[in-house]
N, C-alpha and C positions, 0 to 999 in steps of 0.2 A: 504494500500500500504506500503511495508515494502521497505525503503529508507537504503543502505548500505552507511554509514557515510565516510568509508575511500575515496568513490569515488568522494569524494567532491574535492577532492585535486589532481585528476588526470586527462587528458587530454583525451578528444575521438576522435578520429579525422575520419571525416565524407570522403572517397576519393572519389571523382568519375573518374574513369578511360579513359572515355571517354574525358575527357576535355579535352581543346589545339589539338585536332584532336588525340586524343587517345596516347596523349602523355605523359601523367600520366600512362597509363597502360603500356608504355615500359619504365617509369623511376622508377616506385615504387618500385621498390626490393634499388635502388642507396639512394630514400629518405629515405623508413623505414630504413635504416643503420645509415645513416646519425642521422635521428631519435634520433635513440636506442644511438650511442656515445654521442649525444648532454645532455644526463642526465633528460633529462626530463621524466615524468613518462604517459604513453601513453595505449591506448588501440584502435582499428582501426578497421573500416569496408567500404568494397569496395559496391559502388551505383552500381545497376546491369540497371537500368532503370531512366524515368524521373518522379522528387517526391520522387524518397524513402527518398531522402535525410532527407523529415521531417518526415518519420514515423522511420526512424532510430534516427535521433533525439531525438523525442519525445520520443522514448524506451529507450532512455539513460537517460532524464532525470528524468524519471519514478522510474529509478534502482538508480539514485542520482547524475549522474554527472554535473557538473555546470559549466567545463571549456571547451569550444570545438575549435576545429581547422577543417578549411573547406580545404580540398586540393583539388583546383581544379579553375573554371573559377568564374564570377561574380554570375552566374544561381545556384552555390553549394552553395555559399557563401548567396547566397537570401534563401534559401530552409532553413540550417542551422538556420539562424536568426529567419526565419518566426517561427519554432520550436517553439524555445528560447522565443522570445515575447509574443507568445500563448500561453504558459505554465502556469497554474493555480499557481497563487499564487507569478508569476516571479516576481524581482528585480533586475536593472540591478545592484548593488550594490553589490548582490551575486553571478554574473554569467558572466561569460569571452569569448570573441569569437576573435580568430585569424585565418588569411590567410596565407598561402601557396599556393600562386597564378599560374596557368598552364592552364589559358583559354585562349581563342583568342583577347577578349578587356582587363580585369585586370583593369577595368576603377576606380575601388573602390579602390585597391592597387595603384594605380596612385595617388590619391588623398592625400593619405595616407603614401606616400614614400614607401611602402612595397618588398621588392629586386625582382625584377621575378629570379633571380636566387636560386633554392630552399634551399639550403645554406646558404643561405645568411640570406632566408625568415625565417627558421626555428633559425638563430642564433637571429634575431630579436625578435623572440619567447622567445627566450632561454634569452633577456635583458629584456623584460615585460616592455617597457613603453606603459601603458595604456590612453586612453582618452575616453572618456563618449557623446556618438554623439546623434543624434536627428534620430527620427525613420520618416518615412509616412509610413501611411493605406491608403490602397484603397478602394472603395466600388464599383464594377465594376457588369459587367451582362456580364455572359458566357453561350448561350442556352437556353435565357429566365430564366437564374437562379440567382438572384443575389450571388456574394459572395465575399471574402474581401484577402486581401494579404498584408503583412507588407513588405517593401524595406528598403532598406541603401543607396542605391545612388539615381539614376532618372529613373522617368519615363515617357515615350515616348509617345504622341499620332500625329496619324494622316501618314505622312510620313515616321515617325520614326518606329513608328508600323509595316509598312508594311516591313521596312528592314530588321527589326528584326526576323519575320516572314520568310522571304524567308533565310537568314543565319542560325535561329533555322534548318528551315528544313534540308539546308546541312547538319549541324552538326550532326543531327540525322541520316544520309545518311554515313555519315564519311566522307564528301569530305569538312569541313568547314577549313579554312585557314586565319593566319593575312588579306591576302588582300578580304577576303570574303566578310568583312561589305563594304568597301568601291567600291568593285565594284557592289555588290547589290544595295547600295545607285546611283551609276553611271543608272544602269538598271533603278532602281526604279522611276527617273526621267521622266523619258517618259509612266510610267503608271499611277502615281498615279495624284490622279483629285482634288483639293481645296475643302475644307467642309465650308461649315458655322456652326457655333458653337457659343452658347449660354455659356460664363463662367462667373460662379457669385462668384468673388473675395473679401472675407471677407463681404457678403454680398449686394456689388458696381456691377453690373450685367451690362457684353459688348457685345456686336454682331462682331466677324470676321469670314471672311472667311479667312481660315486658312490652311497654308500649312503644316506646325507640329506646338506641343506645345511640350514644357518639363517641369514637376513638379517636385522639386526633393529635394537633402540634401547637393550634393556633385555636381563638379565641371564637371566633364568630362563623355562622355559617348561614346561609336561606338569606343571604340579604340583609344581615347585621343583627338576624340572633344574637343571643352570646351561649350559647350550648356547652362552652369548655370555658368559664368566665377565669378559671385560674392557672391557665395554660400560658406556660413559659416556652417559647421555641427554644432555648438551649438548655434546656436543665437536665436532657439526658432521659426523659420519662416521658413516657403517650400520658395525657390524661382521659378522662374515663368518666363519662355523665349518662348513668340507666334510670328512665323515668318508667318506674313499673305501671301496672295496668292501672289506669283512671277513670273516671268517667267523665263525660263528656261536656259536663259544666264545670267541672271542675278544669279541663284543659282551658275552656275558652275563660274563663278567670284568673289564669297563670297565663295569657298570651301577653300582655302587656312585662312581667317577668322576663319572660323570655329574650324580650331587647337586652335586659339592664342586667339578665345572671343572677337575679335575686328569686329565680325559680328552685334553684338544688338547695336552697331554705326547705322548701315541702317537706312532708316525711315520708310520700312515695318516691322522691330521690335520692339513688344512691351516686356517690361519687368516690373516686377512686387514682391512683397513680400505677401504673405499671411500666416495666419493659417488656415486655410480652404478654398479651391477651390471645385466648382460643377462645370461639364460642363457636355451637353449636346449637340445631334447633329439633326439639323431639317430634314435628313436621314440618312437611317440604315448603318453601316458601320465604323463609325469611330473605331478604334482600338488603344488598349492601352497595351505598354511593361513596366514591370518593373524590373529592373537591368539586362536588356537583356534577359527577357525570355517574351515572348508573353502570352499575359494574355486576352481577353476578348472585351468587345464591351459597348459604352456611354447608356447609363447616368452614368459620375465618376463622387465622390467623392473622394477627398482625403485632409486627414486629418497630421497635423504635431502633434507628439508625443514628447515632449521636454528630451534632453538627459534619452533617453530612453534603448541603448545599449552601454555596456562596453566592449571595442575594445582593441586590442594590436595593436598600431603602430610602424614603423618606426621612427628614428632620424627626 
């Protein structure tokens, strides 16, 4: 594999068009400008579909580039990473990943101070302060096939899953919008049914029936939830938020919690710190998202990977 050295030093940036309701594809002619005066040194390609994000990725890092930029929602920014992590021989020590955030949550730029104004976001680029965050793996089963996925924020099982799910689809539809997650989450309520589940926390093994769980890195998910309100990205530890079975005034009286993290106060939540969670569900069904893109079906694992990627933040 013949690696071109100058491309070490230049920027790829991965866009996908569709994000924010295809709202990257009627501003990108305004960012690549932006772009181009900001000084930075760039090279670009537009996702025609879901996924390519990593096999463009991977083609880039194949050719030598080691710095990239996701423009787009949470789901470009997971794609981009997952890449990056996968990469034989990766460190995050050598290799740079920034947002240009234009999805409908930005729940990882949230966490992160990151401007949603693209301007803004790319001038934050343009200052490079850097921080070195913590990764999870998953180990999930999609069609009887096991397979694995790396995230940067949280992932979602059980209710969370199924929102996620019915929002992807819009999105893929073109009709997904800010208020998408949370009136999917309003629907969602009156279908989805309590699991019991089996999760063996640093090897400490619980039984609940369980209305969602979140495993994750980072603080916020669905559009500035706070689902993991004491989530440190470098501390070395996934945190761990399972809202057992509820009823259903009782959720929509905790929705307003839910923004500010003053919901794992309740006594049907449990919260938790691990480096390694297994769960499993005693029927088929349970479903798991990670950084807002639908992924698969239990028995997960998921594993924490300690400052594993090197991120450009915000002030």
């Amino acid at each position: 594999m013949v690696v071109n050295e100058e491309l070490k030093n230049r920027w790829f940036a991965v866009v996908n068009p569709h994000a924010g309701n295809r709202s990257i594809g009627k501003e990108w002619e305004n960012i690549h400008r932006t772009l181009m005066r900001s000084g930075l040194e760039f090279d670009f390609v537009l996702t025609e579909r879901p996924l390519q994000a990593i096999e463009l990725t991977g083609n880039a890092l194949m050719a030598g580039y080691r710095k990239f930029l996701a423009i787009g929602g949470d789901g470009t920014l997971n794609e981009v990473a997952h890449a990056m992590l996968g990469f034989e021989g990766y460190r995050a020590s050598e290799y740079l990943l920034g947002l240009i955030p234009a999805g409908t949550g930005n729940d990882w730029g949230r966490m992160f101070n990151i401007p949603k104004k693209s301007a803004a976001a790319i001038q934050t680029i343009v200052n490079g302060k850097e921080f070195v965050q913590d990764v999870g793996l998953i180990t999930y089963f999609d069609s009887g096939h096991q397979k694995k996925r790396y995230f940067v924020n949280i992932a979602g099982m059980g209710f969370d899953a199924m929102v996620a799910q019915k929002t992807n689809k819009q999105k893929a539809e073109g009709k997904g919008n800010a208020l998408s997650y949370l009136v999917n989450m309003v629907t969602s309520l009156f279908q989805y049914q309590p699991r019991i589940i089996q999760v063996e926390i640093d090897e400490k093994k619980y039984n609940f029936n369980t209305f969602s769980m979140s495993v994750g890195i980072c603080k916020y998910n669905g559009g500035g939830m706070m689902q993991l309100p004491n989530a440190i990205p470098d501390d070395g530890l996934l945190d761990i938020t399972i809202i057992k079975k509820i009823g259903l005034g009782t959720v929509i009286a905790q929705l307003r919690n839910l923004y500010t993290g003053q919901f794992i106060k309740h006594p049907k939540v449990a919260t938790f710190t691990a480096r390694n969670v297994k769960i499993s569900a005693k029927k088929p069904g349970f479903m798991m998202e990670a950084d807002g893109e639908s992924l698969g079906h239990a028995p997960f694992e998921v594993t924490i990977l300690p400052l594993a990627l090197r991120v450009v933040v915000g002030d």
